[in-house]
Residue, then its C-alpha position, 0 to 999 in steps of 0.5 A: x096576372x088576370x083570371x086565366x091568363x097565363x104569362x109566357x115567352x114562347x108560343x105553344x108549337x103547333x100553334x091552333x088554326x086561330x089565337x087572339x091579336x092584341x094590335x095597337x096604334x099608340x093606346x088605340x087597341x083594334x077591335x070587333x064590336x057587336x052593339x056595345x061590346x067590344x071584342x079581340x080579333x081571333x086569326x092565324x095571322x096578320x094576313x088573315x086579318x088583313x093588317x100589316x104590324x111590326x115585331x109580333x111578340x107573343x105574350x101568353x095564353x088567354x084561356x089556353x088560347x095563345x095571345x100575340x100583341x104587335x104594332x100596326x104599321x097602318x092604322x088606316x083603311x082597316x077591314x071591315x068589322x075592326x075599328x081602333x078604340x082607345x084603351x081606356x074607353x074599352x073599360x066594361x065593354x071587354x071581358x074584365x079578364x081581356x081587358x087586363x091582358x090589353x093593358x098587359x099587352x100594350x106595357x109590354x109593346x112598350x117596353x119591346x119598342x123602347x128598348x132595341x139597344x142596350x143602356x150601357x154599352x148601344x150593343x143590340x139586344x135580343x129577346x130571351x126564349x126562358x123568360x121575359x127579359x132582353x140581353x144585349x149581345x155586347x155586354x150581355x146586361x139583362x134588360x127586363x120589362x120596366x115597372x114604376x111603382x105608384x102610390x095614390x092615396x085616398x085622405x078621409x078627414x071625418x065626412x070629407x075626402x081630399x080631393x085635387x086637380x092636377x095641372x096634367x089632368x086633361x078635363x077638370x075633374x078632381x081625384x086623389x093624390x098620387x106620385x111615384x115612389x123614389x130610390x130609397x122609399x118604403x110605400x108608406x114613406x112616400x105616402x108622407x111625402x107625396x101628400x106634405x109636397x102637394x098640399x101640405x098636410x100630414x097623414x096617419x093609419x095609412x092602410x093598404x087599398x089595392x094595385x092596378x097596373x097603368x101602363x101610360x106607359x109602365x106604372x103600377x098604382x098602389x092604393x092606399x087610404x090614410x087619415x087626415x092628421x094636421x096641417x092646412x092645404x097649400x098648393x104650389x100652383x104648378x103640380x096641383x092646381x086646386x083642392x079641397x075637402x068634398x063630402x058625398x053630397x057635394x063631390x066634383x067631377x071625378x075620374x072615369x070608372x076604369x081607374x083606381x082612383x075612381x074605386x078609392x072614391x067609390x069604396x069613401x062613397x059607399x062608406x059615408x052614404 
């Protein structure tokens, strides 16, 4: 979890008069600004702040301040000073260690919202006071936070990167691959996989970069970088679209800041210049 954030199910009693509010409309995260910081409304409640939210979930303790996340039910006319931003936009503009808990908050606003009723049998279910998780009231199945794993996988062929455009992607810019891992794969068998399906190249010395959690809306990225091994990019035209080998001098436009790919493509960049 981030640096001073603790994870918790249940609120410290008495709570303090102030505690931070993590509201979000879809992935728009209400927010203070000062200049170009950005800053997590503190209040003892909804009406303090002057919102209106649905199913307040508290979610743990930020520097030993309690942390609510909710969804706002109107997301217009917000009081003066408070303004919805995207979540990815807020990247370096919140304390790294908030920004983390954001992106805690909304996954688990997600999964609150999504999962009222049980899989298996449509009984209700309820929240769990000793720890994160649902069970329904029927069949008494246990409903946990759901969590896709990831892998994206940065591919070095002596000076160059592999570098593709997804049909997905919503702007032209090129990252590296990723795909999600299937019942049944080690990481590092879905490495092979991803990368033979989407370009038809082979990989070898596949090394562990680092994670990052990407709540759109519950994967976790695993980072891996690889070495080309043989093969000659072929691209099916629907999942990828485009790519290519690319050296520092001549890189495409790529991935904001705020994602693993963009530290898998920076940690290549410093590397080779």
């Amino acid at each position: 979890m981030p640096d001073n954030f603790i994870a918790s199910v249940n609120p410290p009693d008495p709570l303090p008069a102030q505690f931070y509010w993590f509201l979000f409309s879809e992935y728009r995260l209400l927010v203070g600004t000062a200049g170009d910081a950005a800053t997590i409304p503190l209040a003892g409640s909804l009406e303090d702040l002057g919102v209106t939210a649905s199913r307040p979930l508290f979610i743990g303790t930020f520097r030993s301040v309690p942390c609510f996340a909710a969804e706002l039910k109107d997301a217009d006319g917000l009081p003066p000073g408070l303004l919805h931003e995207d979540l990815r936009s807020l990247f370096e503009r919140l304390e790294d260690p908030l920004y983390e808990t954001a992106l805690a908050a909304i996954h688990l606003i997600e999964w609150d919202r999504n999962s009222q009723f049980c899989g298996k049998c449509r009984g209700h279910l309820k929240a769990k006071t000793e720890l994160r998780a649902k069970e329904c009231m029927e069949c008494k199945r246990l409903e946990f936070p759901r969590l896709s794993p990831a892998i994206i996988v940065l591919i070095e062929r002596d000076d160059t990167l592999l570098l593709a455009r997804s049909a997905r992607f919503p702007a032209a810019f090129f990252s590296v691959l990723a795909g999600f891992v299937e019942p049944g794969e080690s990481l590092e068998m879905a490495v092979h996989r991803e990368v033979m399906e989407e370009t038809g190249i082979a990989v070898n010395n596949i090394r562990y970069f680092g994670s990052q959690p990407w709540p759109y809306p519950d994967s976790l990225m695993l980072g891996f970088t690889a070495q080309y091994e043989s093969g000659e990019i072929k691209i099916d035209g629907e999942e990828i679209v485009e790519a290519g080998w690319y050296r520092v001098d001549n890189l495409p436009q790529l991935p904001g800041k705020v994602s693993i790919a963009r530290q898998l493509i920076d940690s290549f960049i410093k590397k080779h210049s």
